[in-house]
C-alpha positions as CSV (number, residue, x, y, z in Angstrom):
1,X,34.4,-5.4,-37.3
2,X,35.1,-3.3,-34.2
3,X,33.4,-0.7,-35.8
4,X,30.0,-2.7,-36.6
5,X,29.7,-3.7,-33.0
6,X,30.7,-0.1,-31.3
7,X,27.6,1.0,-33.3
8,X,25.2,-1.5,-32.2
9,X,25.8,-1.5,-28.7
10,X,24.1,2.3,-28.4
11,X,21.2,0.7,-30.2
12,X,21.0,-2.5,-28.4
13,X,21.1,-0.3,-25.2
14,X,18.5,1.9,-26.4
15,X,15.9,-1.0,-26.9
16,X,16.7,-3.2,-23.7
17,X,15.9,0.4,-22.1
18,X,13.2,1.2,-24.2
19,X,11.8,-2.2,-23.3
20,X,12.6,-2.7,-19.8
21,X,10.9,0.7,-19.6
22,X,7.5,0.1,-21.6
23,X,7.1,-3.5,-19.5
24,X,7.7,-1.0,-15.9
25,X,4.7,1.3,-17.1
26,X,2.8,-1.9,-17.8
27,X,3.2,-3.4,-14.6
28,X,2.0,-0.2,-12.6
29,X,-0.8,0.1,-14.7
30,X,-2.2,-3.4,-14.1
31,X,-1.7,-2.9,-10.3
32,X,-3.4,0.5,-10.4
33,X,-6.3,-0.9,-12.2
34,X,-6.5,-4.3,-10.0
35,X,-6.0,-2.1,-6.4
36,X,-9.0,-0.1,-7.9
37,X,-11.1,-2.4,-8.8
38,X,-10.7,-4.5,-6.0
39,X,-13.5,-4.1,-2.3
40,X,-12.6,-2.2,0.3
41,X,-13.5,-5.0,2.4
42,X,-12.5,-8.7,1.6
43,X,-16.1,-10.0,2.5
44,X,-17.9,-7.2,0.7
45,X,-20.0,-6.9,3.9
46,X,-20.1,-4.2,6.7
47,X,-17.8,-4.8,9.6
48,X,-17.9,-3.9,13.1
49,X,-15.4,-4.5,15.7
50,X,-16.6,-7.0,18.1
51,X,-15.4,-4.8,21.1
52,X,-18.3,-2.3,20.1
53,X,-21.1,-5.2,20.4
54,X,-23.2,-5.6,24.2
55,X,-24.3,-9.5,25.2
56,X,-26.9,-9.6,22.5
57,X,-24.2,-9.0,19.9
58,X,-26.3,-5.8,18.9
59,X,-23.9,-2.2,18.7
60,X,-23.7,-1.0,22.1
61,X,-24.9,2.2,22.8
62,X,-22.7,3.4,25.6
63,X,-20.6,6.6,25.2
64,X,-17.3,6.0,23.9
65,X,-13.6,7.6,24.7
66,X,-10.7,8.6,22.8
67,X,-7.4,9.2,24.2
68,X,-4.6,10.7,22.4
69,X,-1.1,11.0,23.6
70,X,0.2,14.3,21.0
71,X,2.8,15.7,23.7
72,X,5.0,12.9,25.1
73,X,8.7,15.4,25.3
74,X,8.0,15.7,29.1
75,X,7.2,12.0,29.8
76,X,10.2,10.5,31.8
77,X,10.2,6.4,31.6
78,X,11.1,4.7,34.7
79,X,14.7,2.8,33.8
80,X,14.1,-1.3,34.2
């Protein structure tokens, strides 16, 4: 009897594995396909952040400004 069940146990493993695995490779592939399929925007409509809109609500037409802060090892914070 010992014998029976030290033989199955390599084979049992092998299909909980083999399905464990098969049901991991179905899972990513329904996510890839539903992250692909899905809008890049919820609405489906063109977006504009309301900070870039004048008084009329129209886009505004002033010149805008980027800062970037790519060097900061020098900066010294004042303690609190």
């Amino acid at each position: 009897m010992r014998s029976v069940l030290s033989g199955l146990f390599p084979l049992a493993y092998a299909i909980v594995l083999t399905c464990l695995l098969l049901q991991a490779f179905r899972v990513m592939r329904l996510s890839s396909a539903s992250v692909a399929s899905a809008p890049r925007d919820r609405t489906g409509l063109k977006t504009i952040h309301p900070e870039l809109l004048d008084e009329n609500g129209l886009m505004t037409n002033e010149e805008l400004w980027t800062v970037r802060f790519s060097d900061q090892d020098g900066v010294v914070f004042p303690e609190a």
